[in-house]
Backbone as CSV, one residue per row, in Angstrom:
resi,resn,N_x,N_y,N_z,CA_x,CA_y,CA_z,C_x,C_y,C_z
1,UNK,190.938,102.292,104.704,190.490,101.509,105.858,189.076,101.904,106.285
2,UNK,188.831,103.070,106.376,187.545,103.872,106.439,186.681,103.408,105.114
3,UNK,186.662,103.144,104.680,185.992,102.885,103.548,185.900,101.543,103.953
4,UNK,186.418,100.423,103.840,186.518,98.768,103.940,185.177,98.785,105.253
5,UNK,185.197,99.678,106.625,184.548,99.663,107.750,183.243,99.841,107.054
6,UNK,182.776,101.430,106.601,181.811,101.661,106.118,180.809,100.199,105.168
7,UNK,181.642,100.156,104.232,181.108,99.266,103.536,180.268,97.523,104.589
8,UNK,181.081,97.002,105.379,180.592,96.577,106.353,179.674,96.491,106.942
9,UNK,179.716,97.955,107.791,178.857,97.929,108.540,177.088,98.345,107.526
10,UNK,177.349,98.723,106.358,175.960,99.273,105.614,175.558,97.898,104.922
11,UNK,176.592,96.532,104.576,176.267,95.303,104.479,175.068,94.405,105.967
12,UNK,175.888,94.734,107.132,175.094,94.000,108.628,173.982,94.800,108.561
13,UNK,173.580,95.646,108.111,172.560,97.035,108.323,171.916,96.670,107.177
14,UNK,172.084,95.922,106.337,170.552,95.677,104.995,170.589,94.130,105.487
15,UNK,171.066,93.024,105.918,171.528,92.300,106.006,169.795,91.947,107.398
16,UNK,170.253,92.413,108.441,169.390,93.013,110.025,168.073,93.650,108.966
17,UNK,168.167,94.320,108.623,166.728,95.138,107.915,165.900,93.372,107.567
18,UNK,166.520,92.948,106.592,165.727,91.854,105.748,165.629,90.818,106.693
19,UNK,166.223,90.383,107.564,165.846,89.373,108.615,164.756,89.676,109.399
20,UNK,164.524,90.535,109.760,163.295,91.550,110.535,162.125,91.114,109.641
21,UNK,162.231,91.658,108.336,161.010,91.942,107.584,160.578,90.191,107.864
22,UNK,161.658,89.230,107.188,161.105,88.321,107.120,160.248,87.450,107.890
23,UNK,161.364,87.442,109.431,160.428,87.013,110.641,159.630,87.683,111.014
24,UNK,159.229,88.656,110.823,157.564,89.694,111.035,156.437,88.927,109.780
25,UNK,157.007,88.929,109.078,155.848,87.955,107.962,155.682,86.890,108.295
26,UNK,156.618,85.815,108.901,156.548,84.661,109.426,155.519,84.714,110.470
27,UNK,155.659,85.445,111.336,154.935,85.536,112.631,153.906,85.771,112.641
28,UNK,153.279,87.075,111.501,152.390,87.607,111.719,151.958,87.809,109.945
29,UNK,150.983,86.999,109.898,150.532,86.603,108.280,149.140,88.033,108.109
30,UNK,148.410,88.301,108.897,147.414,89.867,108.842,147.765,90.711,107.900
31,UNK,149.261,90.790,107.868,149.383,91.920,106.819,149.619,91.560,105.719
32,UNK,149.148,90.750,104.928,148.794,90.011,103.864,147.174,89.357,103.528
33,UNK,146.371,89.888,104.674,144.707,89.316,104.532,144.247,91.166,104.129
34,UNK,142.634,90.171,102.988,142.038,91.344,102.960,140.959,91.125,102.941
35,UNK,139.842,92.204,104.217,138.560,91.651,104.898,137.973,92.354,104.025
36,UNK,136.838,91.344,103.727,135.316,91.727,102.971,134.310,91.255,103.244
37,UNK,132.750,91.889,102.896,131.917,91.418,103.330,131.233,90.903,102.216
38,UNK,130.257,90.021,102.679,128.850,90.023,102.307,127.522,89.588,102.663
39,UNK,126.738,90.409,101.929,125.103,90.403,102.759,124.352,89.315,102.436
40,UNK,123.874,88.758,103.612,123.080,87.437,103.199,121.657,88.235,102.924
41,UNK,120.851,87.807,102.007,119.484,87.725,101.832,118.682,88.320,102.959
42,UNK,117.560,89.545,102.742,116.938,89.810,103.788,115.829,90.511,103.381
43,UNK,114.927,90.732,104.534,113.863,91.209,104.171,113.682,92.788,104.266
44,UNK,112.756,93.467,103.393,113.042,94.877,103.823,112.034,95.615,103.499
45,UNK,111.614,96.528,103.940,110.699,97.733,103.163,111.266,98.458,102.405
46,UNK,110.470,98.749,101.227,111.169,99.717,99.797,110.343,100.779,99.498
47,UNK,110.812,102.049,99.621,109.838,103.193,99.309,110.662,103.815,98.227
48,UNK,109.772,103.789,97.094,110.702,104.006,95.827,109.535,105.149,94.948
49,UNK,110.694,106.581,94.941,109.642,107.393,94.171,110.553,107.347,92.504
50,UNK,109.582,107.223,91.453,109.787,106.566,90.668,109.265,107.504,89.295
51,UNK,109.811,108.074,88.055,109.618,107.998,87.119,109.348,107.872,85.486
52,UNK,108.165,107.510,85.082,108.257,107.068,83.498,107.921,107.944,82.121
53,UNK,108.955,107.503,81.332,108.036,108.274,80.229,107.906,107.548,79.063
54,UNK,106.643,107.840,79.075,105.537,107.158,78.000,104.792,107.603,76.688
55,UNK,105.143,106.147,76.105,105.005,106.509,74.534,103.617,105.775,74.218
56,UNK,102.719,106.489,73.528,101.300,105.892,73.635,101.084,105.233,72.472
57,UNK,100.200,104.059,72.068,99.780,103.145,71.220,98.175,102.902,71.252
58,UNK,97.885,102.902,70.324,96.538,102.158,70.482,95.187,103.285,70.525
59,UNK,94.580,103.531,71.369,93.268,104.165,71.502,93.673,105.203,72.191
60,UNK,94.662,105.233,72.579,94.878,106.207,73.478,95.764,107.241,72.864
61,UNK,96.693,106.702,71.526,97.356,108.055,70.916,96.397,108.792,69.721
62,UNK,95.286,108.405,70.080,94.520,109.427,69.155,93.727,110.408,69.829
63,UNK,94.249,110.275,71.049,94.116,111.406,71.427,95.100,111.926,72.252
64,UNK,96.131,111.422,72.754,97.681,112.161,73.649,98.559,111.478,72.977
65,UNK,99.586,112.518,72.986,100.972,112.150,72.438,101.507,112.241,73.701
66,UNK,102.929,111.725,73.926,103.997,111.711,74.807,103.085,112.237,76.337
67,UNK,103.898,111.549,77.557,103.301,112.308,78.389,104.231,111.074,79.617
68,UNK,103.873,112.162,80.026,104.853,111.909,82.001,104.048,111.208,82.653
69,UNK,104.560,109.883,83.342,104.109,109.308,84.756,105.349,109.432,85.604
70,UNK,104.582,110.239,87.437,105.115,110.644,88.319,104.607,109.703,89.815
71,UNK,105.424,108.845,90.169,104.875,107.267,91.186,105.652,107.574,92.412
72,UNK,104.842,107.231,93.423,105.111,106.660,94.414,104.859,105.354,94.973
73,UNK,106.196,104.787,95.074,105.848,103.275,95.041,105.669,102.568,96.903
74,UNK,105.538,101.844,97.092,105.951,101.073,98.318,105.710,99.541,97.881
75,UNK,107.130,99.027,98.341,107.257,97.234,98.478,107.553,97.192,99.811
76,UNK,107.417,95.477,99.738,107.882,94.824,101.010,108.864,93.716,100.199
77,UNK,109.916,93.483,100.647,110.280,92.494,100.030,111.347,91.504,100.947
78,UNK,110.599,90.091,100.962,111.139,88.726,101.569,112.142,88.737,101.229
79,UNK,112.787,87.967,102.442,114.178,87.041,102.344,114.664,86.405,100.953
80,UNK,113.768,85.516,100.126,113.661,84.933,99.629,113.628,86.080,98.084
81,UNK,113.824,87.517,98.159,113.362,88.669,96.850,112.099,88.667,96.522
82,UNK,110.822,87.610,97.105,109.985,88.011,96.281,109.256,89.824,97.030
83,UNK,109.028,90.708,96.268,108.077,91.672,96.046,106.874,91.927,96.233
84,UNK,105.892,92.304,97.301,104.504,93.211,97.510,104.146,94.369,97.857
85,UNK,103.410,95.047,97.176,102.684,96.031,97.326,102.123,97.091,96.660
86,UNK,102.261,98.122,96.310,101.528,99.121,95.349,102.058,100.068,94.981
87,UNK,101.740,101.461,93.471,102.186,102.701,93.694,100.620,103.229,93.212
88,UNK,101.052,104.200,93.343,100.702,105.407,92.729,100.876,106.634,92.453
89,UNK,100.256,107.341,91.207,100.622,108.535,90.347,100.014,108.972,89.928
90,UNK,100.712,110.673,89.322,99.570,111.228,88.170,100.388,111.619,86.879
91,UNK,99.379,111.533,86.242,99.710,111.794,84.603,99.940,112.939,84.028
92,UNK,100.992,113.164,83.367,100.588,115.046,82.806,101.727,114.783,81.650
93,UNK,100.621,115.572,80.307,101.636,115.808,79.196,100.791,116.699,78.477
94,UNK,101.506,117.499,77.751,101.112,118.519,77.092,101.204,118.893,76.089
95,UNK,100.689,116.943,74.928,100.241,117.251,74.259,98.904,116.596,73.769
96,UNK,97.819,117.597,73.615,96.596,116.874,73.660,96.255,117.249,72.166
97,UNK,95.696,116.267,71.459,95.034,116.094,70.201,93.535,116.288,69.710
98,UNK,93.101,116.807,70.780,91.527,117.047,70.954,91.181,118.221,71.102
99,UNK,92.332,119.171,70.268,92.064,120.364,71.249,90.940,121.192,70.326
100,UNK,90.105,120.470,69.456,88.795,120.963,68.558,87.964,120.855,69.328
101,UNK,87.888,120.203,70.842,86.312,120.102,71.143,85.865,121.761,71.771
102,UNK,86.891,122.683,72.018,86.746,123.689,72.453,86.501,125.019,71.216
103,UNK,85.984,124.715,69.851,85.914,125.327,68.834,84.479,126.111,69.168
104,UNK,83.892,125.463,69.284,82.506,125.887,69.445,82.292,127.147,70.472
105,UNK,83.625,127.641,71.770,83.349,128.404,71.993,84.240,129.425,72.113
106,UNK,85.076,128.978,70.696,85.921,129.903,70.635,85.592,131.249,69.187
107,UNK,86.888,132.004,69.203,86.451,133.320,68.112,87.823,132.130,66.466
108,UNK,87.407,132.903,65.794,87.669,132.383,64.634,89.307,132.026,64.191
109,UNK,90.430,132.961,65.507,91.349,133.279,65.625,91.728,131.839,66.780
110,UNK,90.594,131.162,67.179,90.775,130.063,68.048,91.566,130.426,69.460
111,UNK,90.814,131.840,69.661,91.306,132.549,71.448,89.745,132.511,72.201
112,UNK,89.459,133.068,73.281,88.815,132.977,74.065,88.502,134.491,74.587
113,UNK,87.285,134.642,74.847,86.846,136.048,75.153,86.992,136.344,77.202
114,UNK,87.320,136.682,77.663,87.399,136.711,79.272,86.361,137.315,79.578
115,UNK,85.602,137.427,80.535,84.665,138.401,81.166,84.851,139.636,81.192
116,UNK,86.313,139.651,81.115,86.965,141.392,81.397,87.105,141.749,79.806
117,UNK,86.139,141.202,78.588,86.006,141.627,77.494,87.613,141.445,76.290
118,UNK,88.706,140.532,77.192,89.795,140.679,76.597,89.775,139.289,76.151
119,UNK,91.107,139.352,74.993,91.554,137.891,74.298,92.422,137.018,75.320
120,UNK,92.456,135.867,75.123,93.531,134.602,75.541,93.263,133.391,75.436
121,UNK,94.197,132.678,75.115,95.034,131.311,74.569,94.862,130.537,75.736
122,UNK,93.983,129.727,75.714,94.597,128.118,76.278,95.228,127.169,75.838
123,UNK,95.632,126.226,76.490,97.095,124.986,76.296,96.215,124.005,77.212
124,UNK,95.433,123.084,76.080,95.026,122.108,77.059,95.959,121.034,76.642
125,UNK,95.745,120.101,78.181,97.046,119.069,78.426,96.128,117.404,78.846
126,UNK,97.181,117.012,79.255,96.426,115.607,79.274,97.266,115.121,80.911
127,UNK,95.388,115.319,81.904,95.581,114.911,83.199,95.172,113.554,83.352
128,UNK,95.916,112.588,84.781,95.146,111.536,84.656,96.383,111.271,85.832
129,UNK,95.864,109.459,86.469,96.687,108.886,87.375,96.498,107.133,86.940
130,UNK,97.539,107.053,87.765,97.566,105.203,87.217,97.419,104.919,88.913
131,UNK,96.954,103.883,89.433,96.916,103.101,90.761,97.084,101.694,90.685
132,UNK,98.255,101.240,91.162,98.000,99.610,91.097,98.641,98.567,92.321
133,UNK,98.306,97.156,92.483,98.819,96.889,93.311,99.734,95.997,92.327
134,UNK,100.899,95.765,93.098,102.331,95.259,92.636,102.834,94.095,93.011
135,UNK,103.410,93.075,92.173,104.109,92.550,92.694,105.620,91.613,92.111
136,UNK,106.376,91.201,92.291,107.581,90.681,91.550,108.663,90.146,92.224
137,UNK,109.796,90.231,91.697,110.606,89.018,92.630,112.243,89.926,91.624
138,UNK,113.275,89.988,92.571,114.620,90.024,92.186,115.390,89.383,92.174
139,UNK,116.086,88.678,90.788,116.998,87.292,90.110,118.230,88.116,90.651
140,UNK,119.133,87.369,91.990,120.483,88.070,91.616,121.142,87.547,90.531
141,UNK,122.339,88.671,90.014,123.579,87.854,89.292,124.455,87.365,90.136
142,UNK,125.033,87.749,91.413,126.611,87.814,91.723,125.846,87.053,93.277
143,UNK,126.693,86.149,94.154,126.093,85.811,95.298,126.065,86.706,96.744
144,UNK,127.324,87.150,96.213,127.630,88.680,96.798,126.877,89.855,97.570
145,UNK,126.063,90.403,96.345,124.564,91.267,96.466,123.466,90.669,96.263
146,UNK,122.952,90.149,97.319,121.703,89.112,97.183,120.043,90.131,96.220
147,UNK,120.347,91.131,96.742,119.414,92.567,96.660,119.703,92.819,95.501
148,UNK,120.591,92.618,94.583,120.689,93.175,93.369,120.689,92.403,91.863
149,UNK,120.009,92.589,91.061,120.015,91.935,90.034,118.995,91.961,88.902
150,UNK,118.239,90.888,88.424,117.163,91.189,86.848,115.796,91.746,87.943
151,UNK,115.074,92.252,87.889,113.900,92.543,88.583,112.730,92.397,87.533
152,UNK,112.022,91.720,88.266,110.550,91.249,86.892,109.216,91.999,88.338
153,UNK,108.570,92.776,88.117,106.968,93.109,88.211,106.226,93.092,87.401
154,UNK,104.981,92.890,88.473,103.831,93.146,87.605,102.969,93.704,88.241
155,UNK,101.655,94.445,87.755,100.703,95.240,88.424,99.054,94.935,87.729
156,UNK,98.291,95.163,88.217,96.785,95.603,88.226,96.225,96.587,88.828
157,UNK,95.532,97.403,88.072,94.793,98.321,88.892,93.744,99.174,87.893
158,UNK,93.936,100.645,88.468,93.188,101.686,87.518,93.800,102.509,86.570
159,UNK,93.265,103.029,85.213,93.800,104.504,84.892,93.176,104.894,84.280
160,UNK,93.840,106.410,84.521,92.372,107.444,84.268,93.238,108.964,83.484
161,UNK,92.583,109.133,82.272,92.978,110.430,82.188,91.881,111.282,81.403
162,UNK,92.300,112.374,80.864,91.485,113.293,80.567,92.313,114.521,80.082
163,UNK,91.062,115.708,79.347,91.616,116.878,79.124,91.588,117.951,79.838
164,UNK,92.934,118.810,80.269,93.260,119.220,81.579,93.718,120.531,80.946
165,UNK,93.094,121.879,81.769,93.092,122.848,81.858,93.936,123.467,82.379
166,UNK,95.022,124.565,82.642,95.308,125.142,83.990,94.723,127.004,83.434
167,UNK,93.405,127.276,83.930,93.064,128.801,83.412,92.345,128.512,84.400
168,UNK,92.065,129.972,85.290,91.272,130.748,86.052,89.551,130.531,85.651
169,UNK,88.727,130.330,86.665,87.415,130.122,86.674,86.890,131.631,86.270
170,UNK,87.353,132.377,86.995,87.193,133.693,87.052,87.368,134.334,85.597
171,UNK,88.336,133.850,85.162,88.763,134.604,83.883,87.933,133.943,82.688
172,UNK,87.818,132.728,82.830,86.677,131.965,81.569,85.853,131.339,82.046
173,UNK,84.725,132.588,82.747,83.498,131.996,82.811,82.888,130.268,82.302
174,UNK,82.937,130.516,81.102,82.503,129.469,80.505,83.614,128.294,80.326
175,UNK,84.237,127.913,81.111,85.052,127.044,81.290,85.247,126.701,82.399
176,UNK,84.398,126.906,83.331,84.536,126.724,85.217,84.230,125.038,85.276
177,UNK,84.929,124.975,86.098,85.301,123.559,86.807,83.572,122.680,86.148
178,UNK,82.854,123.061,86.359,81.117,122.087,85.982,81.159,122.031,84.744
179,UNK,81.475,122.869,83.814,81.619,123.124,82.446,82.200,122.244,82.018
180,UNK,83.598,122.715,82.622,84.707,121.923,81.959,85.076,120.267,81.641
181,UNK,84.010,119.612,82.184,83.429,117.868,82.306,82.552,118.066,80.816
182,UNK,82.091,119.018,80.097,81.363,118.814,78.880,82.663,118.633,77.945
183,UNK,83.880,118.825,78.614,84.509,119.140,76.936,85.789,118.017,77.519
184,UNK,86.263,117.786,78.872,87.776,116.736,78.892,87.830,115.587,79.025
185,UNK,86.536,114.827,78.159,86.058,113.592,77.808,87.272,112.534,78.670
186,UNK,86.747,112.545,79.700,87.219,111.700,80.972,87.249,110.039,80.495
187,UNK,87.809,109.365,80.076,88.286,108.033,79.991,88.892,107.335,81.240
188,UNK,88.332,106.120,81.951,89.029,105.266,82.993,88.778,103.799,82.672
189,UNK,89.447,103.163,83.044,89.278,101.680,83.036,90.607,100.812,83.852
190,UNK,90.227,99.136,83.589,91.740,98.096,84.182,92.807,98.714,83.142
191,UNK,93.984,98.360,84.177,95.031,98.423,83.880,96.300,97.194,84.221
192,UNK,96.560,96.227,83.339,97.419,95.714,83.759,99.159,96.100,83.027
193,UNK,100.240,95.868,83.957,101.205,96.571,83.354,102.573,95.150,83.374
194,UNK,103.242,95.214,83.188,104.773,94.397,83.056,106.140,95.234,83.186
195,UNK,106.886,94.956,84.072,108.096,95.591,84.140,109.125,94.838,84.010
196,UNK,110.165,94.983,83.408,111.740,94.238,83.130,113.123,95.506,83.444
197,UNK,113.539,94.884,84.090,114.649,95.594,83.987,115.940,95.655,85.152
198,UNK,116.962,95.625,85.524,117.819,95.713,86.547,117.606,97.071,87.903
199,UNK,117.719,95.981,88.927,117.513,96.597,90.451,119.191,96.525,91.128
200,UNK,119.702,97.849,91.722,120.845,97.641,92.266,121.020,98.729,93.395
201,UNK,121.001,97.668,94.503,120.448,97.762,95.973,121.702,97.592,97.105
202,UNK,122.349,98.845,97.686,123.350,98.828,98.751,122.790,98.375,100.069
203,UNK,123.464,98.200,101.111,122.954,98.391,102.270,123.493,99.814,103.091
204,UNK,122.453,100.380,103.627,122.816,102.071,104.551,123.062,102.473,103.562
205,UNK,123.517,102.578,102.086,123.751,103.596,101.124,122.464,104.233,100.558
206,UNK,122.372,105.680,100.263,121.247,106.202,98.860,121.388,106.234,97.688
207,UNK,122.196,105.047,97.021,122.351,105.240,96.049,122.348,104.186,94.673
208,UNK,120.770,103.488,95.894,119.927,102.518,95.174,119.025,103.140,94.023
209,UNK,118.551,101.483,93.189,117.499,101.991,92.435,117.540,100.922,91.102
210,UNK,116.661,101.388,90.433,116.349,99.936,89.445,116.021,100.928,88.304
211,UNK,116.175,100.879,86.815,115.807,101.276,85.575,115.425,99.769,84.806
212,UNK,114.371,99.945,83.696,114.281,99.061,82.774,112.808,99.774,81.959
213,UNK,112.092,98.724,81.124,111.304,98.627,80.543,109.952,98.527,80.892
214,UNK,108.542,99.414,81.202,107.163,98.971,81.144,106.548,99.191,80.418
215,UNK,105.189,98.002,80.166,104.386,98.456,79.258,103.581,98.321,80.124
216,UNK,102.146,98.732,79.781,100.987,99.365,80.763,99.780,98.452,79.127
217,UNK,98.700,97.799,79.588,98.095,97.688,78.549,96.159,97.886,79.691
218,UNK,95.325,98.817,78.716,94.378,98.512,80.031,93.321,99.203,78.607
219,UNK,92.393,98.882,79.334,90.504,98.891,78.316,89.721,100.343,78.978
220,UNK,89.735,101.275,78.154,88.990,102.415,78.509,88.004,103.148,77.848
221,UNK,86.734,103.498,78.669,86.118,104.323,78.069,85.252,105.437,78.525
222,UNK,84.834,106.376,77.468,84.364,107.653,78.284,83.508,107.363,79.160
223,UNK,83.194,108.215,79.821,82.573,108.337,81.201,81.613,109.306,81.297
224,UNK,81.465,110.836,80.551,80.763,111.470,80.833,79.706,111.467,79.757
225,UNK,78.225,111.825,80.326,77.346,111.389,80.345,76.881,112.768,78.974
226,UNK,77.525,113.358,78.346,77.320,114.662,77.864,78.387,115.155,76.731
227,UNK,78.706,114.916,75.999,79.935,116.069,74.989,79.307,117.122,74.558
228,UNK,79.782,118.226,74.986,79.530,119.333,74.158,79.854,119.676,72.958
229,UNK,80.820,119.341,72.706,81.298,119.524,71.262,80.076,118.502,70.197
230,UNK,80.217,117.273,70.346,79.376,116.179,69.649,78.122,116.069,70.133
231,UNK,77.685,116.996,71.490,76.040,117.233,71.196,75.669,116.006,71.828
232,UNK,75.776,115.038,72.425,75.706,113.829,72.721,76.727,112.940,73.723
233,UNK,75.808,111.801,73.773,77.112,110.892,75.154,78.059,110.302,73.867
234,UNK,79.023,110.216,74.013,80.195,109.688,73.284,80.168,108.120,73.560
235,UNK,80.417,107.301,72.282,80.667,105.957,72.696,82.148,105.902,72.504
236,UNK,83.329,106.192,73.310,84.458,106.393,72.732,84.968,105.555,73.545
237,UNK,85.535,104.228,73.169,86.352,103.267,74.177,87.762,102.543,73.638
238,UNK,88.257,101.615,74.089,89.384,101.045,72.954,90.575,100.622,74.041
239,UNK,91.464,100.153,73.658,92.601,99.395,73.862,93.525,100.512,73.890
240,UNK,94.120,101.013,75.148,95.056,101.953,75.545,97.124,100.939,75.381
241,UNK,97.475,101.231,75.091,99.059,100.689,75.560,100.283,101.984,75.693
242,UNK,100.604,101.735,76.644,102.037,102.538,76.551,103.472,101.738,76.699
243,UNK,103.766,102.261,76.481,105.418,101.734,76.182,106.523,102.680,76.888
244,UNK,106.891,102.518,78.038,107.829,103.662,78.841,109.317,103.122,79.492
245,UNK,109.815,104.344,79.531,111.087,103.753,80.035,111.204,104.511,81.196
246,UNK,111.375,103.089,82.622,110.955,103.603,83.720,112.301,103.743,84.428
247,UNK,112.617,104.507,85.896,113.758,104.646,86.696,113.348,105.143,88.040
248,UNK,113.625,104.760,89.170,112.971,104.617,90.727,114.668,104.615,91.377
249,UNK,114.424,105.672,92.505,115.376,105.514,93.192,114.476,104.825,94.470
250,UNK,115.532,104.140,95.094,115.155,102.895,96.034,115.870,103.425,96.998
251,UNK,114.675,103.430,98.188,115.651,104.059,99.799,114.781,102.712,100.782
252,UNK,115.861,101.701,100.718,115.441,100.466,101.550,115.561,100.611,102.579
253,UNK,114.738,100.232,103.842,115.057,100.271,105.217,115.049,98.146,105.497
254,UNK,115.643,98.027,105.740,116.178,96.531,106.031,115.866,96.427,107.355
255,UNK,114.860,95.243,107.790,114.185,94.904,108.965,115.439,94.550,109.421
256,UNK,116.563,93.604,109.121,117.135,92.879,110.075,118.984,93.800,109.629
257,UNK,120.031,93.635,109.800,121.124,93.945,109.381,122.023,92.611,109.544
258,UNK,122.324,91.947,109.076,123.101,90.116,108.435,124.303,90.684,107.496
259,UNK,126.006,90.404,108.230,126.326,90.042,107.003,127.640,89.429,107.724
260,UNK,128.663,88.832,106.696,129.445,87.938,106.880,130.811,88.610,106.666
261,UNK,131.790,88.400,107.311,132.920,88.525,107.171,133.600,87.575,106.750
262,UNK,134.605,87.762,105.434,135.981,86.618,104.597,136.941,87.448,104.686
263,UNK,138.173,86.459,104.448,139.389,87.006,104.689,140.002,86.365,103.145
264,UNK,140.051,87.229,102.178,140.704,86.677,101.318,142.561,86.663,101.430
265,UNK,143.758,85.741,100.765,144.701,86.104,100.910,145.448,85.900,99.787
């Protein structure tokens, strides 16, 4: 008989459970929505420190191999994605191909005599900076992230490099800063460049930023009025290109804050 009751009452008791659940779903449909956002299109400032490394072509790898560009960028960028404004950087790689113009005042062992009558080795490198003003536009994919997607720039400006020292004035006399313009055959000229590659841009997050493809193509030639090594002004000019693969982290500050709430179900 105890048993027949039990059974009963644990039947009215799942029976009451599932009537509940159901008219709570009836009533109240919320716990079945799920809120998401998204950002409409906006305008923003972009301060993006940024860098490339570059593979040289042309007039310019006969005398540097491989070498680092280090940018600081700033955009502005419309509602609409298009892109303005500028970076700039400096150049450094360490490996320079010229390193004969310093024969002439070296010992046969190709070291250097110090004032203090002792031996040592220099490592010359290859200094220089790029400056340009910028501009481009970001294709979204998804309608979602208006901010994110193919990113196309482009730039004009300057670049400049040369052969770069790091030794004491003190220690090689004959290599002090006035000197040292006879032998790091200073090259500058235009620079125009092309960028391709994907931009992917949160809002309030740091953990923006864009990677892709630049090439840099620009017309340079020496500058100083003197080679020591060649005894003469150098006519040394030519068609520079690099080829780099660039990456910028992006810390956007967004003039306005826009976005939309959906309820998918």
């Amino acid at each position: 008989m105890q048993t027949k009751q039990y059974i009963r009452y644990s039947l009215l008791t799942f029976i009451f459970v599932c009537a509940t659940v159901f008219l709570s779903a009836q009533g109240d449909t919320t716990v079945f929505k799920k809120l998401t956002k998204q950002f409409e299109p906006n305008s923003a400032v972009m301060i993006v420190p940024n860098y490339t490394a570059q593979f040289p072509f042309g007039h310019v790898a006969q005398r540097f191999g491989f070498d680092n560009l280090f940018c600081l960028e700033l955009l502005y960028k419309t509602k609409k994605n298009w892109l303005f404004g500028g970076n700039g950087g400096f150049i450094y790689g360490s490996n320079s191909k010229q390193n004969y113009v310093y024969k002439n005042i070296a010992t046969s062992t190709g070291q250097f005599v110090t004032q203090y009558n002792d031996l040592t080795s220099i490592r010359p490198e290859e200094h220089g900076f790029n400056v340009q003003f910028t501009f481009g536009k970001i294709f979204p994919f998804i309608e979602k992230y208006p901010d994110a997607g193919l990113l196309i720039m482009t730039g004009v400006g300057m670049v400049q490099d040369k052969i770069g020292l790091n030794v004491k004035a003190a220690e090689l006399p004959q290599l002090s800063s006035q000197y040292r313009k006879g032998y790091d055959r200073l090259c500058n000229g235009p620079v125009i460049s092309q960028f391709i590659g994907g931009n992917y841009m949160l809002r309030r997050k740091f953990i923006s930023g864009y990677a892709g493809l630049q090439i840099d193509l620009s017309y340079t030639q020496n500058e100083r009025p003197y080679d020591f090594y060649s005894m003469g002004k150098l006519n040394d000019k030519g068609v520079d290109v690099f080829i780099g693969i660039k990456v910028g982290w992006v810390i956007p500050v967004f003039l306005q804050t826009s976005e939309k709430e959906f309820f998918y179900y």
